[in-house]
C-alpha positions as CSV (number, residue, x, y, z in Angstrom):
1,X,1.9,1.4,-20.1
2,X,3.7,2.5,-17.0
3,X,3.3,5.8,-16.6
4,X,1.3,8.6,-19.4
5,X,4.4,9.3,-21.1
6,X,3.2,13.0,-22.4
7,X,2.7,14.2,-18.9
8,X,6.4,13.5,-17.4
9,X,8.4,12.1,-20.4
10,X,12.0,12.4,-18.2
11,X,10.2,10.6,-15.4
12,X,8.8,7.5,-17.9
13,X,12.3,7.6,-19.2
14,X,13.7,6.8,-15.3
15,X,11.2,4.6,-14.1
16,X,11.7,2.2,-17.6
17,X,15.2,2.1,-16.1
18,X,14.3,1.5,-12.6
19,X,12.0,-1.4,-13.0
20,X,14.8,-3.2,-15.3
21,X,16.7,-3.7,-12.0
22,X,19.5,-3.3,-14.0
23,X,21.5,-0.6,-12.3
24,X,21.0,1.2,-8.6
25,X,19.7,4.1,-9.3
26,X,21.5,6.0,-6.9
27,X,25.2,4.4,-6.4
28,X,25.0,3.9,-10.7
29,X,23.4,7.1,-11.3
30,X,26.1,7.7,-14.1
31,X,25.0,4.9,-16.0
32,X,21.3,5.3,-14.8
33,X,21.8,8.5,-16.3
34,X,22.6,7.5,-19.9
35,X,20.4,4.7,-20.1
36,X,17.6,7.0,-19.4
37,X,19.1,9.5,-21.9
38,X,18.6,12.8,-19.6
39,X,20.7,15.1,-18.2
40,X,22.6,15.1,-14.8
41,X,20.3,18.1,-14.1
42,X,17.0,16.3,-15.1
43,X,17.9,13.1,-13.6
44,X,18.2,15.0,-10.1
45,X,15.4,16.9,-10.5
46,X,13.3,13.5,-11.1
47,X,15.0,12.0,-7.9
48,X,13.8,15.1,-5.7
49,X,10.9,15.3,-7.4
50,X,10.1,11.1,-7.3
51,X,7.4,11.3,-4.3
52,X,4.8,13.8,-6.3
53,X,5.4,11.6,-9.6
54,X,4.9,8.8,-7.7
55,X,1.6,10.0,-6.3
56,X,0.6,10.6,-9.8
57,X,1.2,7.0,-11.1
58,X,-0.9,5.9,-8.2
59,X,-3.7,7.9,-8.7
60,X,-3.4,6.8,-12.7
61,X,-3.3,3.2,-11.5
62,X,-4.5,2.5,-8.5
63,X,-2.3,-0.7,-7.4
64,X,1.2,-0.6,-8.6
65,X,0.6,-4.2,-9.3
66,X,-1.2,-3.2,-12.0
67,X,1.4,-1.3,-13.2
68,X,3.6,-4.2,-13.4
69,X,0.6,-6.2,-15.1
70,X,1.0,-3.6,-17.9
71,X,4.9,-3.5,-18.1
72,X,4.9,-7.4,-18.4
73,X,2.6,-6.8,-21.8
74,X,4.9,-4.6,-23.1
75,X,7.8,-6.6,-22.2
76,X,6.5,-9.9,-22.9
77,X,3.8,-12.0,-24.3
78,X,1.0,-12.8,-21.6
79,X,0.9,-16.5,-22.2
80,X,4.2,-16.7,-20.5
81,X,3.0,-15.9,-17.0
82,X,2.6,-18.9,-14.7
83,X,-0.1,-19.6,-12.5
84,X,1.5,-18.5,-9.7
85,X,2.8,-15.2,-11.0
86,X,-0.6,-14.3,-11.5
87,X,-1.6,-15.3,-8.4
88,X,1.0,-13.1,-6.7
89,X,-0.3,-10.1,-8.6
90,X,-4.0,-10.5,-8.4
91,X,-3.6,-10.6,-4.2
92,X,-1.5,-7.8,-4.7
93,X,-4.1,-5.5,-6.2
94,X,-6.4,-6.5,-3.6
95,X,-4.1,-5.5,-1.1
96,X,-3.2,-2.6,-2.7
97,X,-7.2,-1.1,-3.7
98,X,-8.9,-3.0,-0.7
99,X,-10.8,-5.1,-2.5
100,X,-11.6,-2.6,-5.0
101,X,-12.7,0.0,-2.4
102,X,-10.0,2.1,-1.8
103,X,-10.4,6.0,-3.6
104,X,-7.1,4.9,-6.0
105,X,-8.8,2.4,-7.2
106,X,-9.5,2.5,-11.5
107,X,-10.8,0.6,-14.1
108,X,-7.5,-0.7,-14.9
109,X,-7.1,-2.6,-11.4
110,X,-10.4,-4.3,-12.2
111,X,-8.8,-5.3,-15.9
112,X,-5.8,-6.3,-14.5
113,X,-7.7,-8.4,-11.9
114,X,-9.9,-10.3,-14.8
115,X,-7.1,-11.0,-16.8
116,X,-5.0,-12.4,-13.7
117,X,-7.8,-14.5,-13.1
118,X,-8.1,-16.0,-16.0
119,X,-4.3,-16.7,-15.9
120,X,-4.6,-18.4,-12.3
121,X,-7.3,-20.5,-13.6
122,X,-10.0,-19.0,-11.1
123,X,-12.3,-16.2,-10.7
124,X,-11.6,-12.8,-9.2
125,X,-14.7,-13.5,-6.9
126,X,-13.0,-17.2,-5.7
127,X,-9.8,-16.1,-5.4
128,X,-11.2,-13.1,-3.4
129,X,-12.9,-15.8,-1.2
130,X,-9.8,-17.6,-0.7
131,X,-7.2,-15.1,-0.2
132,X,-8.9,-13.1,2.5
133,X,-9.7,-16.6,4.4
134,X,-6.0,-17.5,4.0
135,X,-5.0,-13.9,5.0
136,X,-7.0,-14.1,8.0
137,X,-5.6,-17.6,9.2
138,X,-1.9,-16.8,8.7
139,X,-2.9,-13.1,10.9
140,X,-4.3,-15.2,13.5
141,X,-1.8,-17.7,14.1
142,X,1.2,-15.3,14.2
143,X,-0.2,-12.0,14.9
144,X,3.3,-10.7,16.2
145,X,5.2,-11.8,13.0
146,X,1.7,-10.3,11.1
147,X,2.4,-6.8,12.9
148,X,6.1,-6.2,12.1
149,X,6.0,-7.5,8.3
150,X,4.1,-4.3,7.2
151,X,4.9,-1.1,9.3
152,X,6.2,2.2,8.8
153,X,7.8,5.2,10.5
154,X,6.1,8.5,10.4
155,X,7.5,11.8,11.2
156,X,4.7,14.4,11.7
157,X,5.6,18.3,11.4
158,X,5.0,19.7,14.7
159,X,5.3,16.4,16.5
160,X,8.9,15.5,18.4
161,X,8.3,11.7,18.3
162,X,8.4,9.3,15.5
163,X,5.1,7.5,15.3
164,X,5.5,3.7,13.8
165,X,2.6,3.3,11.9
166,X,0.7,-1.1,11.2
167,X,-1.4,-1.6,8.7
168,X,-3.3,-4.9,8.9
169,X,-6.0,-5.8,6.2
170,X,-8.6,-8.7,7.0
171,X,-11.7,-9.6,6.1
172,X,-14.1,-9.4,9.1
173,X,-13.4,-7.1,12.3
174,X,-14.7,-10.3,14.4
175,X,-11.1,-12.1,13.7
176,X,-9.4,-9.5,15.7
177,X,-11.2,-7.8,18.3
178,X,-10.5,-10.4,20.9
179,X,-6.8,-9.9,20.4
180,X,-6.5,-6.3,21.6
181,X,-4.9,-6.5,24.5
182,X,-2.2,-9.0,22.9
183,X,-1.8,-6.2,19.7
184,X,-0.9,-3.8,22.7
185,X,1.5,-5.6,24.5
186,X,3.5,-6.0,20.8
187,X,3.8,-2.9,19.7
188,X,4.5,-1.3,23.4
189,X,7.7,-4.1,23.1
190,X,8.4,-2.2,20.1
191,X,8.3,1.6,20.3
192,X,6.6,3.6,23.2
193,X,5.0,5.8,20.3
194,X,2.5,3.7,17.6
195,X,-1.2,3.4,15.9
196,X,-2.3,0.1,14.1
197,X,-4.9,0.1,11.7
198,X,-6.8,-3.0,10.4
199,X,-8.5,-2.7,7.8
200,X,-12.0,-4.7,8.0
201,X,-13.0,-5.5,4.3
202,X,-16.3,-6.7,5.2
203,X,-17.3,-4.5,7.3
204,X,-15.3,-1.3,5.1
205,X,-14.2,0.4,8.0
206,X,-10.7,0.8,10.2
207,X,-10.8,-0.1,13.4
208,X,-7.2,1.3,15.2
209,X,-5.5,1.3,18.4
210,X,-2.9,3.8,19.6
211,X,-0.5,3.7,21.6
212,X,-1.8,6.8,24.2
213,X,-4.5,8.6,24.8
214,X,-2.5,11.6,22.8
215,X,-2.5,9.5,19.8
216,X,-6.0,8.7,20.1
217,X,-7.3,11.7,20.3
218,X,-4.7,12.9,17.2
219,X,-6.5,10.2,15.5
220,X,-10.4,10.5,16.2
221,X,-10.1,14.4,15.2
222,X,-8.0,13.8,12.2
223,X,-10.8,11.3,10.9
224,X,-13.6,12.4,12.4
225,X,-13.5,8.4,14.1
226,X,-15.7,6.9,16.6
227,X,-14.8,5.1,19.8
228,X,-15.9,1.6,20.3
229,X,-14.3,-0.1,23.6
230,X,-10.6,0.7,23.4
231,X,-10.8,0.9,19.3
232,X,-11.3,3.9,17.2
233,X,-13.4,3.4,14.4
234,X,-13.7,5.1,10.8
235,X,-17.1,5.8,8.6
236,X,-15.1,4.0,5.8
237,X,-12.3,2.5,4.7
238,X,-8.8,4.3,4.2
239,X,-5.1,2.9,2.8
240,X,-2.2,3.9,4.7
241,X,-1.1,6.2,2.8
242,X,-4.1,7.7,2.6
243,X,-3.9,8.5,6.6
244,X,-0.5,9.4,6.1
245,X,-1.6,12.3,3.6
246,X,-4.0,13.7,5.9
247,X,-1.5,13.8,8.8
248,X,1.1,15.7,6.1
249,X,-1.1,18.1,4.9
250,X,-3.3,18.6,8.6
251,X,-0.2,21.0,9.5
252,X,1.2,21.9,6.0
């Protein structure tokens, strides 16, 4: 199922659509339109509306992985997923929960993630094992390329400057303390205004650097982080978008 159908029907109607890839949903929107069978006016309201339904999928599912998981058993038979299909969406709801710690997390991620397994011919445990290693590895050895693949710009009411905001998941904290310095002298290449935060699994904490001493004190009173050498360090573990929320609603 992709989304509870009862509590947004016009908004399971679009996203059916939307994940069919079969038209844009913005420069087709009048046959986007019909295909979801809604009216111009309803169709709008779900586009404006998208980010808050959005939220609620997320908290429903946890990692939109396992959303997809889902869709591809109502779409097709499970049998027909390869190896490496499975593969692809098991390390994406590890990603996407932190290893099964982040708040969004449900019991469907954790289905999903048995029945993947069993697909990819492992277990969620050795696959765990592995991915995080091969994570880890591929970080280290390009740790520019590593920083650029996953960020994001933030505007924060009340702030003039755009913050570009890394997120970096490994599994121990060890694998990239010594490269501080070098994490600094890449983003400051790239915009004079940025936070990274690197997710340590095993140690279930973020350890972050900002650009300024502005930022890091933004940061270590937004969540309630510790210093440690030039890092600031969280009590637990936190997604993203999760930070993002809290900057949102700090000056909502």
């Amino acid at each position: 199922m992709i989304v509870n159908k009862d509590w947004k029907p016009n908004f399971y109607k679009y996203e059916k659509v939307r994940r069919s890839g079969r038209y844009n949903m913005i420069m087709e929107a009048d046959k986007a339109i019909k295909a979801c069978g809604v009216s111009s006016r309803e169709y709008r309201d779900i586009i404006l509306s998208y980010s808050t339904y959005k939220r609620y999928t997320e908290a429903e599912y946890g990692a939109v992985a396992t959303s997809i998981f889902e869709w591809w058993g109502e779409c097709w038979d499970y049998a027909e997923m390869s190896p490496q299909t499975a593969k692809l969406l098991l390390a994406a709801i590890l990603d996407n929960t932190l290893n099964f710690n982040a708040e969004i997390t449900t019991r469907r991620d954790h289905h999903a993630a048995e029945k993947l397994a069993q697909i990819a011919g492992t277990t969620v445990e050795e696959f765990v094992n592995w991915y995080f290693s091969e994570v880890s590895k591929t970080i280290n050895a390009d740790l520019q390329n590593s920083l650029l693949l996953d960020h994001k710009t933030v505007s924060i009411p009340g702030q003039k400057e755009h913050l570009t905001f890394t997120q970096i998941t490994i599994w121990d904290a060890e694998d990239i303390f010594t490269h501080g310095a070098q994490i600094t002298e890449i983003m400051d290449s790239i915009t004079p205004d940025w936070v990274v935060s690197i997710i340590a699994l095993h140690e279930r904490k973020n350890y972050m650097l900002a650009s300024s001493t502005k930022w890091k004190q933004y940061f270590m009173n937004l969540l309630k982080a510790n210093k440690f050498n030039h890092w600031l360090v969280t009590d637990h573990m936190l997604l993203r978008k999760e930070i993002i929320k809290r900057m949102l609603d700090s000056n909502s």
